[in-house]
C-alpha positions, 0 to 999 in steps of 0.5 A: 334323273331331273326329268324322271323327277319332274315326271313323278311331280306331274304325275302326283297331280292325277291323284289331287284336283289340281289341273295346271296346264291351261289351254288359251283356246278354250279354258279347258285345264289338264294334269299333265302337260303332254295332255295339254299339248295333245288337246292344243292339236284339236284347235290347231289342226296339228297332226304332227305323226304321218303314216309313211305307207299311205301319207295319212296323218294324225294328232296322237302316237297311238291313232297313227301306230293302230293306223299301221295294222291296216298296211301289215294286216297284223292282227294282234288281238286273237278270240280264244274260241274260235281262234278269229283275229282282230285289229282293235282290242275293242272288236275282239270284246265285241265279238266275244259276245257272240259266243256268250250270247250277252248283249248290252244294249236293250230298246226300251220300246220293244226289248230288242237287244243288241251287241253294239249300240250302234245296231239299237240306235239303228234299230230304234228308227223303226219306231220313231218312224225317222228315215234320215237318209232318203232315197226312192227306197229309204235308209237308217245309215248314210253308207247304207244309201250310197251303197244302195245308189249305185244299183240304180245307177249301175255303177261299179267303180272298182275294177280287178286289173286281172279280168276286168270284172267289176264290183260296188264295194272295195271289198268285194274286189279284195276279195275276187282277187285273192282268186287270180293268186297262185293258191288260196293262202289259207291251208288246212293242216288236217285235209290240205283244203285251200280257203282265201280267207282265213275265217273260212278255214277256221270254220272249216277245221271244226269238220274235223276237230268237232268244235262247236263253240256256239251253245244256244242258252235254251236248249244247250245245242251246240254249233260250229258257226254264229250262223246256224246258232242265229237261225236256231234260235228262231225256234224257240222265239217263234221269229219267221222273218222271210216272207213269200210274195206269193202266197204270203207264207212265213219262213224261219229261214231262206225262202229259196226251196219254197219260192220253187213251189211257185216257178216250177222249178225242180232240180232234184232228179230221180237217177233210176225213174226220172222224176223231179223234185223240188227239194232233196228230202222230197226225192229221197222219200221216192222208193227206187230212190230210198234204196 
């Protein structure tokens, strides 16, 4: 009963100006003790709580029990549209806003807005004309540039144990090796279609459910992925990011069918005449092939 009252008198001094518990390393002062005693650790280097999976150690209950999430996969945090699962209270706010299409954070040079703000900060290195991180090709983020590096240096330090192919990225190996397993873990309840990664079958059950969670704000067309709903949108802003090398030509979307104007390249083949295309709609225009 001591403690629970010394509890409520620490406590009562959250709600007055008063800060007892002075730090001797930097004057900094607190309300509660627990607080001080958290802050000490930042001069300390104390991290008195380990993660007995990996060994990693840290200064605060709470840092080590999120921690833990990356051992277990537990996602606790679930969106109500579209079903995705996050680790961190804080990347499932982000993504709600792809579904609402709000986004916070607004250059002040050009308008651009953005979900995080990290992106506008990035962004906003185009105007400056700053370029912290050099290499011959130039960058806005340091793991932008060593990722980069290692296509000049060829360098692909991770290896699948299985069939000995290699990737740059830790991630492009998790995900290659979910295909040496004994079936993809992901099963669609309506078709019984396998995925490796959860995300692909909660895109795949919108085939079936006809959800379309993402509207666009100018037209109201719905969509079943952020994607489509992301070069939709191209429409009415008049945004026609790739360009073609050839013939400088601007596209709203993939330069994949036209770049074919330029190679020759025709892999649509007319199964009654024989004749080739270089896109689908093309060939299904053809007379003995429209019928």
């Amino acid at each position: 009963m001591e403690e629970t009252h010394a509890d409520l008198k620490a406590h009562k001094h959250v709600h007055t100006d008063k800060k007892p518990f002075f730090c001797t390393f930097c004057g900094r002062t607190f309300c509660l003790r627990k607080s001080l005693l958290s802050h000490i650790r930042l001069h300390t280097g104390e991290r008195p709580h380990k993660c007995s999976e990996c060994g990693k150690t840290f200064t605060k209950q709470w840092l080590l029990k999120r921690h833990c999430l990356i051992h277990t996969s537990e996602k606790p945090h679930g969106c109500e549209i579209c079903g995705e699962h996050f680790r961190l209270g804080r990347d499932l706010d982000r993504h709600a806003l792809t579904h609402t299409g709000t986004k916070l954070f607004a250059c002040d040079v050009c308008g651009k807005s953005f979900t995080r703000a990290n992106n506008l900060k990035s962004h906003e290195l185009i105007h400056t004309g700053q370029k912290m991180y050099k290499c011959e090709d130039c960058f806005t983020r340091a793991d932008s540039l060593k990722i980069h590096e290692l296509i000049h240096t060829g360098q692909k330090p991770f290896k699948c144990e299985d069939c000995s192919k290699t990737f740059r990225q830790a991630v492009g190996l998790k995900n290659h090796r979910r295909i040496h397993g004994d079936a993809p873990p992901f099963r669609c309840e309506f078709c019984g279609k396998t995925f490796c990664h959860s995300i692909n079958l909660t895109i795949h059950r919108r085939v079936h459910t006809d959800e379309r969670p993402f509207k666009c704000q100018e037209c109201g067309k719905t969509f079943r992925q952020s994607i489509s709903l992301k070069v939709h949108r191209r429409i009415h802003t008049g945004e026609r990011p790739f360009s073609c090398k050839e013939c400088g030509r601007t596209f709203s979307h993939s330069l994949k069918v036209h770049q074919r104007v330029h190679t020759g390249g025709k892999q649509y083949i007319c199964e009654k005449c024989g004749k080739t295309y270089s896109n689908q709609s093309n060939l299904k225009l053809v007379p003995c092939c429209a019928r």
